[in-house]
C-alpha angles and dihedrals in degrees: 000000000000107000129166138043119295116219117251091235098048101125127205095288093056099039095054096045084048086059098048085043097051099032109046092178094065120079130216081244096049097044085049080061100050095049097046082052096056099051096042090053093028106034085211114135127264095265094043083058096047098060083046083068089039089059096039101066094030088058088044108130125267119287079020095184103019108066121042138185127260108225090241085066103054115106124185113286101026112136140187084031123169127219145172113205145124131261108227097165142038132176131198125288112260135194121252131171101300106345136030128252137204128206131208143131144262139201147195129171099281099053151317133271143183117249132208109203098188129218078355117121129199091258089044086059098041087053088056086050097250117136131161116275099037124099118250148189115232118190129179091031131142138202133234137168110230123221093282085054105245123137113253130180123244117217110185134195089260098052124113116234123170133157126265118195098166084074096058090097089045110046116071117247110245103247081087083083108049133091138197106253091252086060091056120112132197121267095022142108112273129218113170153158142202148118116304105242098187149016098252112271123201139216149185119239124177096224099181095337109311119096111235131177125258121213124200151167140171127229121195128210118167095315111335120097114194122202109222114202140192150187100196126058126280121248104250089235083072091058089057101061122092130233115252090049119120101238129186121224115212123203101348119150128248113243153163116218124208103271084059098257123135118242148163120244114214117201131163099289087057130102147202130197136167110249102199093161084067128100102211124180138229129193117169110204127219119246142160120249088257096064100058126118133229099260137015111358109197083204150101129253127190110213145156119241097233099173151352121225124198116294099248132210123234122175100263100019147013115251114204115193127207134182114235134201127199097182092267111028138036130214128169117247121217107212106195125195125309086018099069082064085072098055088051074083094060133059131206108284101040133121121232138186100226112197130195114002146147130245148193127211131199142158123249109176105303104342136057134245120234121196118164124190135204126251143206085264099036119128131189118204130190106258118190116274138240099031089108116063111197120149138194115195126218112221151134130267092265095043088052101103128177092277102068109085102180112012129189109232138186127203142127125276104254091160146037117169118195113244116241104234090232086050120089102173113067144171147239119186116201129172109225119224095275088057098253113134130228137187120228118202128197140163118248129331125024085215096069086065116046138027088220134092099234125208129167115277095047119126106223139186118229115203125209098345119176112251108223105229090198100061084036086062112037083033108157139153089263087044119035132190116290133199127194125226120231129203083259100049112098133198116223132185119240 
């Protein structure tokens, strides 16, 4: 610590040598960067910015050094605190304004905060042998509650940190502080841990009027499946991990959201690592198709494999649907790209085990419509056959009755009719082998739903079309019976 009176007269070099004699702890290196701090924030001149260190350390409050601060006692606006932790995270270095910042956390034994090392990169730590995992003295820090409210610590240019081995066997490791995610609670600090269901997704949301991006992941443990969620972008690292790999959160925040699900909220001070030294379960449980949940379902489903549509092409990836059966209800399963690699093993007519998928729920009249879709983690096992019964008939227009719900028909092309661009929803009209003609609708492109290059005169086969109640009701010779294609009902030349 600075004591005594300076002389007037003393000029930089004296001053300078008068601080690294009086403060040990300080380093010709460290005391260069504060004063380069200092004019480039200040725009004051070196040796103004030498006397403001010199200030700085001689005003310290009082044991400066010798007593230091547990993290359960810091409170919003303290400054030149002292503390002994350890650092159990650290995230990348990132831009901002003039200088960089990186963030991390620290622990004792009482809790865990996050930490701000400014203008201090990741490398400028690890030269002054500082590296995430090992406890620490930090000297010269302050603390601030960011905008969500929550108490972070300040660790400016200035600040004294050095290592302190002689704590690892005092200081907790930091696995005191972490829950299984059905131990979490809403409102608290979350550390967590779990397999990491999916790559992040993202997407736009209009929050009072203004249209923001969404972030958001799944982790897995035994049977639960948690939706992590954030404003703010997430880190790149993130983006590198694969799913199936246990992970640890650091510092989210408990919610519900407003559908009434627990999640955990991710912002800036948040982190994500791979924990590869954890043993995390995963149990997928059995349900039904009507027991699945919009989202990801860390669950099994039994189901019969009813029909293939066309592989479609998408712009990044191919999409392969399929019509599923669980005994008592249907859904469409969306198989997406490397995925659809695993169902070259099944035919129509088999029965799978189908593990970990999302799904997406939504109301048609009085039913709901089910359509699952495949994920980075999802597997697909050989169930026995012939425990699910679910047939599709193949008829004529006069033999279709109120009971069949998708048919399989076969007639001749009479019509074409060229769709309008600005018009999603078009027509086929075929003639089926009795001579009784019937109108096939279908959203966009022909091409989704057929391999063949289809002109009028062929005779087709059309798989596990949807009858319309309503024109099988109301058929007559000015309206005749429609069916509707799915994204599962395929077109084949005779």
């Amino acid at each position: 610590m600075v004591n005594g009176n300076m002389k007037d007269d003393m000029d930089e070099k004296e001053l300078l040598e008068y601080i690294l004699e009086n403060v040990p702890t300080l380093k010709r290196y460290d005391i260069e960067k504060m004063i380069n701090e200092y004019i480039e924030s200040l725009g004051v001149s070196r040796k103004t910015a030498l006397y403001l260190i010199y200030l700085e350390y001689k005003v310290s409050p009082e044991k400066r050094g010798t007593q230091h601060l547990s993290l359960d006692e810091l409170i919003n606006g303290l400054s030149n605190v002292h503390l002994l932790v350890r650092l159990i995270w650290l995230s990348s270095s990132v831009r901002y304004k003039n200088g960089v910042l990186t963030r991390g956390g620290v622990m004792d034994d009482t809790m865990i905060l996050p930490i701000i090392f400014w203008n201090r990169t990741i490398d400028d730590l690890k030269r002054i042998g500082i590296e995430k995992g090992m406890p620490i003295e930090i000297k010269g820090c302050y603390t601030r509650s960011n905008i969500q409210g929550d108490l972070e610590i300040h660790v400016p240019n200035k600040a004294v940190i050095e290592p302190r081995f002689d704590l690892d066997d005092k200081l907790p490791k930091e696995d005191i502080f972490f829950k299984a995610i059905d131990n979490l609670k809403s409102d608290e600090a979350v550390f967590t841990y779990g397999i990491l269901l999916n790559q992040p997704s993202s997407r736009k949301i209009n929050v009072n009027g203004e249209l923001r991006e969404l972030y958001s992941l799944y982790i897995g443990y035994k049977n639960m499946a948690i939706r992590c969620t954030s404003w703010s972008e997430l880190p790149m690292e993130i983006y590198k991990l694969k799913p199936g790999i246990p992970i640890k959160i650091y510092n989210g925040r408990g919610r519900v959201n407003k559908r009434g699900e627990f999640e955990i909220r991710l912002t800036k001070a948040s982190h994500i690592e791979p924990a590869s030294d954890l043993d995390i379960p995963l149990e997928p449980k059995s349900i039904m198709l009507n027991e699945v949940v919009n989202g990801f379902n860390l669950a099994r489903v039994y189901v019969k494999l009813v029909s293939y549509g066309v592989i479609r092409e998408r712009l990044n990836y191919r999409i392969l649907n399929i019509l599923v059966f669980d005994g008592e209800h249907e859904a469409t399963l969306s198989v997406i790209g490397p995925k659809i690699e695993l169902f070259r093993n099944f035919m129509e007519g088999d029965e799978v085990y189908i593990d970990m998928f999302r799904a997406s729920i939504r109301s048609s009249f009085s039913s709901k419509v089910i359509n699952l879709f495949t994920t980075d983690i999802t597997n697909v096992e050989k169930g026995g056959n012939n425990k699910l019964s679910y047939n599709i008939r193949n008829v004529n227009v006069t033999d279709i009755a109120m009971y069949d719900r998708y048919v399989n028909i076969t007639g001749k092309i009479v019509s074409i009719k060229n769709p309008e661009k600005d018009i999603d929803v078009n027509e086929l009209i075929l003639e089926d082998k009795l001579g009784e003609p019937f109108s096939v609708i279908y959203r966009g492109n022909l091409q989704e739903y057929t391999n063949d290059n289809l002109e009028l005169g062929d005779w087709v086969r059309i798989k596990a079309a949807l009858v319309d109640l309503q024109s099988l009701l109301s058929r007559s010779p000015y309206s005749p019976l429609k069916v509707r294609l799915r994204a599962f009902s395929k077109i084949e030349k005779i």
